[in-house]
C-alpha positions as CSV (number, residue, x, y, z in Angstrom):
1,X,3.4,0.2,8.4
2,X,4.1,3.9,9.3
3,X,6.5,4.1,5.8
4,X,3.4,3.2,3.6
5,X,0.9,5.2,5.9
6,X,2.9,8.0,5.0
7,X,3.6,7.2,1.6
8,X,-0.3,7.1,1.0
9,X,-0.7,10.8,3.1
10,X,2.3,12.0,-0.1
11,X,0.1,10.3,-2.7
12,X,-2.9,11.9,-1.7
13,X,-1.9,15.1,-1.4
14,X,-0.2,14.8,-4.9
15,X,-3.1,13.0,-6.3
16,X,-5.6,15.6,-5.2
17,X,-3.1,18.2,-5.5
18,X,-3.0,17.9,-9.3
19,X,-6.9,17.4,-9.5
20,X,-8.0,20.2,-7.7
21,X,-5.2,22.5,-9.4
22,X,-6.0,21.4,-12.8
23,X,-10.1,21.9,-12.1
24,X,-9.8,25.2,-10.5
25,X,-7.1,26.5,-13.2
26,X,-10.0,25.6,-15.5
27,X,-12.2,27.8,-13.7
28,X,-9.7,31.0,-13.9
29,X,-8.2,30.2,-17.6
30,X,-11.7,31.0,-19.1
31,X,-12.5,33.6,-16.3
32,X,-9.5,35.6,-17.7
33,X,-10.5,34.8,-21.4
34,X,-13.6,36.6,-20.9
35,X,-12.2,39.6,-19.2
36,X,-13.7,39.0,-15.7
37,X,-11.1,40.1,-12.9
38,X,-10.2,37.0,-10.6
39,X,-9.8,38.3,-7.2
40,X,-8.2,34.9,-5.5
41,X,-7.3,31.2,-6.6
42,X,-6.9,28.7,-3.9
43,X,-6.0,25.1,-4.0
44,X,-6.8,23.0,-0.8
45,X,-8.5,24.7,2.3
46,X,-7.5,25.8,5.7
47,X,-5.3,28.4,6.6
48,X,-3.2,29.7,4.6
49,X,0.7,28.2,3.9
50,X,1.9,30.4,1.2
51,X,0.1,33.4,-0.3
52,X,1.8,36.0,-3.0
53,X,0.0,38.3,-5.3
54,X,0.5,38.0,-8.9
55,X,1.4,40.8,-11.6
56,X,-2.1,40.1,-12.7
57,X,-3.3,41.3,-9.8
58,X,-4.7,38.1,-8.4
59,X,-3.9,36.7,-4.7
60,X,-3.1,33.0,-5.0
61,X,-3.3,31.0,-2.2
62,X,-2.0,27.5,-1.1
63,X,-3.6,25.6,2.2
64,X,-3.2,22.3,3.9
65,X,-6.2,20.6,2.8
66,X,-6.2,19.2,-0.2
67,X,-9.5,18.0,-0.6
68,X,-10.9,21.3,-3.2
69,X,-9.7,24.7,-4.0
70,X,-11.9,27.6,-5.4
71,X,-11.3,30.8,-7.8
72,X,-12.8,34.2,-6.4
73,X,-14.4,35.9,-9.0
74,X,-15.0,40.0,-8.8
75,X,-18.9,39.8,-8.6
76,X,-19.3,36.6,-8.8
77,X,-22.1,36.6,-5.7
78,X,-24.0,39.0,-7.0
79,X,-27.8,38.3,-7.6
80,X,-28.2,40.2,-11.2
81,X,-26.1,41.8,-14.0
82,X,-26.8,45.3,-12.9
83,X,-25.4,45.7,-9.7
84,X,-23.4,48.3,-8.0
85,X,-22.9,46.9,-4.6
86,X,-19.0,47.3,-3.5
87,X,-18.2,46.7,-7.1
88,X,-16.6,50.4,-8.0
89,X,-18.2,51.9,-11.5
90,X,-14.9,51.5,-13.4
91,X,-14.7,48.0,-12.5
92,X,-18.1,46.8,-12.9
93,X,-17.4,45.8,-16.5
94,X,-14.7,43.2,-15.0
95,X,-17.1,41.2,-13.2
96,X,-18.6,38.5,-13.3
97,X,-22.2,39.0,-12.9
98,X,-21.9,41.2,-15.6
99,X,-21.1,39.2,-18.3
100,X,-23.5,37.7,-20.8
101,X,-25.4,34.0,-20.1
102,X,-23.1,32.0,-22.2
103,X,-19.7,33.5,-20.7
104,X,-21.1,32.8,-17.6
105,X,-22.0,29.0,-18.1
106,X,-18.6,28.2,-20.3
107,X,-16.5,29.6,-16.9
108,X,-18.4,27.1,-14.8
109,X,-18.6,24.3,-16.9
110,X,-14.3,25.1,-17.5
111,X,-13.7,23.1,-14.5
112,X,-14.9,19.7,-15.2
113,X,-14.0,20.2,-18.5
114,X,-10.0,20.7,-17.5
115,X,-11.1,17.6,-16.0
116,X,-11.8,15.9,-18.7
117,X,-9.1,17.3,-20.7
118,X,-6.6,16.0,-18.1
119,X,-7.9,12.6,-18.7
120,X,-7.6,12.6,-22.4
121,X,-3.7,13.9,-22.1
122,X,-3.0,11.3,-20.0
123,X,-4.5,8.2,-21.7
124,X,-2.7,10.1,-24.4
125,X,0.6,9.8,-22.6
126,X,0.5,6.5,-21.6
127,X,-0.7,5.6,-25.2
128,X,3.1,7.1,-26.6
129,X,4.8,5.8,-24.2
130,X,3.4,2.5,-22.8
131,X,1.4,1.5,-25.4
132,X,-1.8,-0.7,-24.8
133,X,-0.7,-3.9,-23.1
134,X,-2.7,-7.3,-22.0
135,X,-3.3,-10.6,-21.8
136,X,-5.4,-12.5,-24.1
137,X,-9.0,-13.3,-22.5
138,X,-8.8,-17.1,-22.9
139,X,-10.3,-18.7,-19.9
140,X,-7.8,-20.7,-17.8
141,X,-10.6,-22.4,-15.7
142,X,-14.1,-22.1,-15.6
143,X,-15.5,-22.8,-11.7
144,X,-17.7,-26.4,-11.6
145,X,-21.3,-25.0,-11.9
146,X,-21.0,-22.0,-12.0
147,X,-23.2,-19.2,-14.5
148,X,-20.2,-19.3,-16.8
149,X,-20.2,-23.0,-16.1
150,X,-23.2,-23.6,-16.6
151,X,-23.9,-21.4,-19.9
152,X,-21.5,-23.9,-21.6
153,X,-17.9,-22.2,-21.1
154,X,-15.1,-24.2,-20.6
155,X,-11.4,-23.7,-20.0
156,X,-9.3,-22.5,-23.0
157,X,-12.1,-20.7,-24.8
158,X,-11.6,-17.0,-26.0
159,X,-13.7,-14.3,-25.3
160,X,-14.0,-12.4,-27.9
161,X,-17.2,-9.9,-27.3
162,X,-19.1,-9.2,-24.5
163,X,-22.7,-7.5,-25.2
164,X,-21.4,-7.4,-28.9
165,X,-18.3,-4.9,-28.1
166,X,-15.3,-6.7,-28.8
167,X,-12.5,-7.4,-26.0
168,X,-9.1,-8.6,-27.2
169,X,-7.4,-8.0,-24.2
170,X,-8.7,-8.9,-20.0
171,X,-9.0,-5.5,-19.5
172,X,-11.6,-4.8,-21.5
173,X,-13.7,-8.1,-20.5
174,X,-13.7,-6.4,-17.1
175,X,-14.9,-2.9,-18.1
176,X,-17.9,-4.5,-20.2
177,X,-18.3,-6.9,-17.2
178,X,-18.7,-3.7,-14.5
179,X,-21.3,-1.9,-16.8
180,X,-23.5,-4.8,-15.7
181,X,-23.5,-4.9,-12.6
182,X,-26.5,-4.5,-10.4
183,X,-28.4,-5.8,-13.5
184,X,-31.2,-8.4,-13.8
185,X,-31.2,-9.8,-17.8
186,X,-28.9,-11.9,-19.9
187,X,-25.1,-11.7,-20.3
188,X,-24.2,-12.5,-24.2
189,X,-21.0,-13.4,-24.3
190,X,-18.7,-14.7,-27.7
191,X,-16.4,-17.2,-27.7
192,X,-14.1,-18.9,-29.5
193,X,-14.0,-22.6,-27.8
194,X,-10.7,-24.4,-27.3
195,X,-9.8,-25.6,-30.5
196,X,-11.8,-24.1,-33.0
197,X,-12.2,-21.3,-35.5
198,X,-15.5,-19.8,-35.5
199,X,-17.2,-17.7,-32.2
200,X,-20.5,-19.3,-30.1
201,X,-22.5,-17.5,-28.4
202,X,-23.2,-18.0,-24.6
203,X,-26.1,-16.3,-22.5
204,X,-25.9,-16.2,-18.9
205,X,-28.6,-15.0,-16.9
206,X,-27.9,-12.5,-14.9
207,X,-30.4,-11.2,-11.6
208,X,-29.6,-8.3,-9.4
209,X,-26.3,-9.4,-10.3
210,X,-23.6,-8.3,-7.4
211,X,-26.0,-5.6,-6.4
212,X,-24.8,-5.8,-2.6
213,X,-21.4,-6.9,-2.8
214,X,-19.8,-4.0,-1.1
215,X,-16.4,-5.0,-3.1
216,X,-17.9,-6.5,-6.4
217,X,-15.8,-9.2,-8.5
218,X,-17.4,-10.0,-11.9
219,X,-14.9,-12.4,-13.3
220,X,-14.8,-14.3,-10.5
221,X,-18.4,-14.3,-9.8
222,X,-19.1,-15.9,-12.6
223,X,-17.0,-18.5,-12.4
224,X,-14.2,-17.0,-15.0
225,X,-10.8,-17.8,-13.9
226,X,-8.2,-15.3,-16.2
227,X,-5.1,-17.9,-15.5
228,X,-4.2,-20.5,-13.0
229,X,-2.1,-19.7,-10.2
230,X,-0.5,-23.3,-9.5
231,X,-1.7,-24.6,-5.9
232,X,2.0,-24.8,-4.4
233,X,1.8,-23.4,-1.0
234,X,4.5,-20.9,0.4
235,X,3.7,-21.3,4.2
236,X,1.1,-22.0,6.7
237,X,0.0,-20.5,9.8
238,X,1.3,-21.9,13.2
239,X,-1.7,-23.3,14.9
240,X,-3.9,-23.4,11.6
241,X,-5.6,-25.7,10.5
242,X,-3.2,-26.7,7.3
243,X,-0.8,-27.0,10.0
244,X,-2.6,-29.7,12.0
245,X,-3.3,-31.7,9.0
246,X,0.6,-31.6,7.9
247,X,0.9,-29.6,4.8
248,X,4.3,-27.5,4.6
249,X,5.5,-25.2,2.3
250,X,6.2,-26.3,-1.1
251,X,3.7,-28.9,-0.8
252,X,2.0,-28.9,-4.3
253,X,-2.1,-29.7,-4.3
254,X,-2.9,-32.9,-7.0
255,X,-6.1,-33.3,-5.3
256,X,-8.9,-33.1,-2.7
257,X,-11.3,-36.4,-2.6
258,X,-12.1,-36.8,-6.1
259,X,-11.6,-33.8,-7.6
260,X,-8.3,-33.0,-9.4
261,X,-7.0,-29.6,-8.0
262,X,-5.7,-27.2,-11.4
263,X,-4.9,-23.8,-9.8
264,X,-5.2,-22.3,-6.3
265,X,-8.6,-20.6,-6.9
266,X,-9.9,-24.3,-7.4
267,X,-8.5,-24.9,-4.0
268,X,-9.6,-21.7,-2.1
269,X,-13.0,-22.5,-3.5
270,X,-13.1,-26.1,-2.5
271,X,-11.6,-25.3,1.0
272,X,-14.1,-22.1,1.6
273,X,-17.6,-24.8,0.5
274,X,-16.4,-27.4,3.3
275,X,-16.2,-25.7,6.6
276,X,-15.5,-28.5,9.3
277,X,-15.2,-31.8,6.5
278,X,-12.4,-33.6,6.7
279,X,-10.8,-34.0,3.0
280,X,-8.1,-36.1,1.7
281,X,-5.4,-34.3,0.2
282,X,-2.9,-35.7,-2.6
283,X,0.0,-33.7,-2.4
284,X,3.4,-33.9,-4.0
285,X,6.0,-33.3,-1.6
286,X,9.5,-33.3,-3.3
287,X,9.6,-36.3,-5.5
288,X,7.2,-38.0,-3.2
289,X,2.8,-38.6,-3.1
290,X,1.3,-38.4,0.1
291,X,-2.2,-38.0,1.2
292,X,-3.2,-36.3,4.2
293,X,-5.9,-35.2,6.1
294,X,-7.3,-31.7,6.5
295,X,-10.2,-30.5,8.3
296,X,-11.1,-26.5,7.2
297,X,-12.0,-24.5,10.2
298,X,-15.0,-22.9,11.0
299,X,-14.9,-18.6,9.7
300,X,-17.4,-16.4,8.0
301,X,-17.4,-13.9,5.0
302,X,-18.3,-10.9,4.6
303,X,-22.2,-11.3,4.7
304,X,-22.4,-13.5,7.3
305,X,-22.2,-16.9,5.3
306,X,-19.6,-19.6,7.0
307,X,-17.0,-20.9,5.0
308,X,-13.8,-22.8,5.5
309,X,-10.4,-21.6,6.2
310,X,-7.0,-23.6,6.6
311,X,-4.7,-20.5,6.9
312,X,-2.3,-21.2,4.2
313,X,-1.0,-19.0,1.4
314,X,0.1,-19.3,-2.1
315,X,3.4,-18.9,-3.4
316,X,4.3,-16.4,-5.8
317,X,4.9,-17.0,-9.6
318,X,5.6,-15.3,-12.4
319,X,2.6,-14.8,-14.6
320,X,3.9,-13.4,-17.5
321,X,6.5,-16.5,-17.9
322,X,4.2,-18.8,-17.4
323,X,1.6,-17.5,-20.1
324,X,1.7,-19.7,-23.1
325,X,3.5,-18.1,-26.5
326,X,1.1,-15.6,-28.4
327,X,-0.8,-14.8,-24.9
328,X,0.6,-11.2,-24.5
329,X,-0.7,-8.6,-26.8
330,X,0.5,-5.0,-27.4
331,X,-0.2,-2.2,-29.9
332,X,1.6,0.8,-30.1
333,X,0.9,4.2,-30.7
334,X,2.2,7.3,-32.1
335,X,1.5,11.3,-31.0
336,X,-1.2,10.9,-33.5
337,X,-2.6,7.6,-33.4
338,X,-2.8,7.9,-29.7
339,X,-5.4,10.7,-29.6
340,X,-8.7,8.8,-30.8
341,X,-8.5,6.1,-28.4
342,X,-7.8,8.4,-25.5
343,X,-10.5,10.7,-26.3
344,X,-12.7,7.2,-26.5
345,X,-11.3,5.8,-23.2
346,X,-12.4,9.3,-21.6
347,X,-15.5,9.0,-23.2
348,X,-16.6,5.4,-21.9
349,X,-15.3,5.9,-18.5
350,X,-17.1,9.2,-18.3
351,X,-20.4,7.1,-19.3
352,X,-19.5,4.4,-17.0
353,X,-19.3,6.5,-14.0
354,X,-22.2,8.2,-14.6
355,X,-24.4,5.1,-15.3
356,X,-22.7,4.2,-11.8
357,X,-23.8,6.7,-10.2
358,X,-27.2,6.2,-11.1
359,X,-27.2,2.3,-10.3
360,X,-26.3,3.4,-6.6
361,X,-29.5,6.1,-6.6
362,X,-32.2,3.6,-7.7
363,X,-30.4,0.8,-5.4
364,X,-29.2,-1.8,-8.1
365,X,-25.6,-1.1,-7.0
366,X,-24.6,-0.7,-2.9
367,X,-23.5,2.5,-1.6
368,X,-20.5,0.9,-0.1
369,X,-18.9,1.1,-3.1
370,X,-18.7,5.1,-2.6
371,X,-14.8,5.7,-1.7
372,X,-13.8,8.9,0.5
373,X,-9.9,10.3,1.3
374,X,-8.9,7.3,3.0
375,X,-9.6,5.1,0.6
376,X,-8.1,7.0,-2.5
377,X,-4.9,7.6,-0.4
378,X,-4.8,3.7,-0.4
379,X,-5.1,3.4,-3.7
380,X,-3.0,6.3,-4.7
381,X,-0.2,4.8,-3.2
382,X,-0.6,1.4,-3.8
383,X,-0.8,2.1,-7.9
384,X,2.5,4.9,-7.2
385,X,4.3,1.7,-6.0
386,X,3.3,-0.2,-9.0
387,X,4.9,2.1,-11.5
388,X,4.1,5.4,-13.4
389,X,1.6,3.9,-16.1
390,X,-0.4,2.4,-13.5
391,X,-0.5,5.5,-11.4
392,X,-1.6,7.6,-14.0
393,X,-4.3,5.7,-15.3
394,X,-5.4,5.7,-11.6
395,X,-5.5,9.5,-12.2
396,X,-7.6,9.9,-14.9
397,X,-10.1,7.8,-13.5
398,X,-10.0,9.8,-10.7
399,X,-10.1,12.9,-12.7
400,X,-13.1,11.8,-14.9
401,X,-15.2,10.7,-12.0
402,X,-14.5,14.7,-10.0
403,X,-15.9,16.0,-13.8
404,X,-18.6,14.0,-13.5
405,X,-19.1,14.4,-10.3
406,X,-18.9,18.0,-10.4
407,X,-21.5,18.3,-13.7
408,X,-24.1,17.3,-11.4
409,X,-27.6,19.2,-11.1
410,X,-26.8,19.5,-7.4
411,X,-26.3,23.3,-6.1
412,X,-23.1,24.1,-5.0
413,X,-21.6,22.2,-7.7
414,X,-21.1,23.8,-11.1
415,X,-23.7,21.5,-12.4
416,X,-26.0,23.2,-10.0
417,X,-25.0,26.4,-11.1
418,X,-25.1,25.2,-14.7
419,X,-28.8,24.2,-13.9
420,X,-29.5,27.7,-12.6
421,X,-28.3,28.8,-15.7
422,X,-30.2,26.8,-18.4
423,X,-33.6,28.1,-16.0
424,X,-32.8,31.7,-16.7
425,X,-31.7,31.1,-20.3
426,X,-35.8,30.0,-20.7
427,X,-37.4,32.4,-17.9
428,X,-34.7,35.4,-19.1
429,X,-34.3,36.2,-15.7
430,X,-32.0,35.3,-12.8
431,X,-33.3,32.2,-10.3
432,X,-34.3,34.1,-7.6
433,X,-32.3,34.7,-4.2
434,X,-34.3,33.0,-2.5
435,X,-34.6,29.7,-4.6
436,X,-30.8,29.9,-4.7
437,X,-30.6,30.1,-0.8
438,X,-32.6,26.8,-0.8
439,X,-30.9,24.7,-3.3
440,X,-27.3,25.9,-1.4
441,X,-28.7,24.6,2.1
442,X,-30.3,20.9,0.4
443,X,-26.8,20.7,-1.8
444,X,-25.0,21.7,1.1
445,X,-26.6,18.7,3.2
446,X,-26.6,16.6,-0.1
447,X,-22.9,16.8,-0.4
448,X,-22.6,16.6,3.6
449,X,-24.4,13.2,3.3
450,X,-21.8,11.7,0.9
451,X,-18.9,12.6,2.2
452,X,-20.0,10.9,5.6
453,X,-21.0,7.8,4.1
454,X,-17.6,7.7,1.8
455,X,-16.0,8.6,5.4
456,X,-17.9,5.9,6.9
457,X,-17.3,3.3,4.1
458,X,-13.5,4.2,4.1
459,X,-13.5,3.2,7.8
460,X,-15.2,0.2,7.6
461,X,-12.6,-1.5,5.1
462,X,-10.5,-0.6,7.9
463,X,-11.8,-2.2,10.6
């Protein structure tokens, strides 16, 4: 426990680390390029650990918080181009404020841009290197009447397009699967059913679909089940109901009551629907049958809703052995081959988060689904221990959602200074002082609100 507690503090601090470095460096490159004299470049907040002046002239600056960073501009608070104030005559031209509109705007929007950038070199990387790897999207299981179900999908077909964009790999099914959620409408989905040639076309009606689940799942939620995990149980919990009723480890569900048992999410399901029903269970047991009795205890979910709970758990397996010949699919990449679909990959996840975003403003997406520190350390080192690739695709995300983020019209972000900006491009004067002052306190308190609730939300998956 206190190993991966501190292993997630290390990934955070290099996750944000390299995100707030790389944003701010943004900020200062094209300061430089346009001749404006940077005063100070921070990364993180708090006093000061190390500080050293550069031959440039510039006082960098690292602290212990690494939750943002800044770059100091000379003149970069002043209110209009012409502007003595503390700013001596021979510097004046070095500033900031004194630069023209455009010079201005590109140094602002540098940051989320470096963001951006940082994404595309990374897809980039893992493109060379990794290639693109999945499984094929051919349903395992489809969950008794459910939407999929229910549209007409069955086990071994292929899905081949979701919404008319083409998924060859799971992956893929997911991401189109997320950019509907919170929607009401119809889900078209193509498939290739078991055993044919040609694609079919499935609609499944979708209404406010997921909008409060604080931790969404869209395969699963519509009955999609990406491969079985065979029902062979690894242990039960002393005193648990699975226990009382007999099963042990290695006991391999055949069935409960009528229905044949295929995979352990078939069983999960069956055991969560009868809360306090006693079920006969076939089980093989070496070379052996037996039936036995078990009653699911009494729990509840998330929302509130009971459901049954044996307290048993699955044994491991190895998924990629046990996927059928032709299943895995890779394409590889060269340094130039690789650039296109990274630039594409930064593109849609850019889009998606955005579109995100705005679900969670109008309310067709939950606001628990806003992540703070805590969380992102969790995740930081969870996908660390799972290798490099998966790490740094956990990165970009992360990168393309603080550009995004960042490009809002909100005041104290640079979209908000962008947004100031574009208003004096039209009026051909500065936004005045006073406006400024107001959109600084309601961004301020904007900002403040968010970070409590991702604060909050972090501290509720806790608990």
């Amino acid at each position: 426990m206190a190993q991966q507690l501190v292993i997630n503090i290390l990934a955070l601090i290099v996750t944000l680390g390299i995100l707030v470095t790389i944003h701010e460096f943004g900020h200062f490159w094209v300061a430089r390029r346009c001749g404006v004299k940077v005063l100070r470049f921070s990364i993180g907040f708090g006093k000061a650990v190390k500080t050293w002046v550069g031959r440039d002239g510039t006082e960098y600056v690292i602290a212990p918080i690494p939750l943002g960073g800044y770059v100091k501009m000379l003149g970069q608070e002043d209110a209009s181009v012409v502007d003595a104030g503390n700013i001596p005559e021979n510097q004046q031209h070095l500033s900031f404020s004194s630069k023209p509109l455009w010079q201005r705007m590109a140094i602002v929007a540098a940051g989320p841009m470096a963001n951006f950038l940082l994404a595309i070199i990374v897809f980039w990387f893992v493109n060379v290197f990794y290639g693109l790897t999945g499984t094929a999207p051919v349903l395992a299981n489809v969950v008794n009447d459910s939407p999929a179900y229910r549209a007409g999908l069955r086990a071994g077909d292929e899905l081949v397009a979701i919404d008319g964009v083409e998924t060859t790999i799971w992956e893929q099914v997911t991401m189109q699967l997320l950019a509907r959620l919170g929607e009401t409408g119809e889900l078209n989905v193509s498939a290739i059913p078991a055993g044919a040639s040609a694609a079919r076309e499935y609609v499944i009606p979708l209404l406010s679909w997921e909008s409060d689940n604080a931790e969404p799942n869209p395969l699963g939620s519509l009955g999609f089940v990406q491969y079985e995990i065979p029902p062979v149980i690894e242990g039960v919990v002393p005193g648990g109901a699975a226990a009382a009723g007999g099963l042990q480890a290695g006991d391999r569900i055949l069935a409960a009551g009528d229905e044949v048992i295929n995979g352990w999410v078939q069983w999960v399901q069956l055991v969560r629907e009868n809360p306090q029903e006693p079920m006969q269970v076939l089980v093989r047991r070496g070379t052996e049958e037996i039936t036995l009795s078990v009653t699911p205890a009494l729990s509840a979910a998330e929302d509130g809703s009971p459901i049954g709970l044996i307290g048993a758990y699955v044994q491991e397996f190895d998924l990629y052995a046990s996927l059928p010949e032709g299943s895995v699919r890779e394409v590889d990449y060269n340094v130039l081959t690789a650039i296109a679909p990274a630039i594409q990959e930064t593109w849609e996840k850019s889009v998606f988060v955005l579109v995100s975003m705005k679900k969670m403003v109008i309310g067709l997406i939950s606001v628990k689904n806003i992540s703070g520190p805590i969380t992102i350390a969790q995740v930081a080192g969870e996908t660390a221990s799972y290798g490099l690739e998966v790490y740094l695709g956990f990165l970009a995300v992360l990168s393309i959602s603080l550009g995004v983020l960042n490009l809002l019209p909100i005041p104290v972000l640079d979209g908000g200074h962008l947004l100031y900006y574009g208003i004096e491009a039209i009026i051909r004067r500065p936004v005045p002082e006073r406006v400024q002052a107001m959109g600084l306190q309601l961004g301020l308190l904007l900002i403040s609100g968010i970070m409590v609730l991702a604060i909050y939300n972090d501290v509720s998956r806790l608990l």
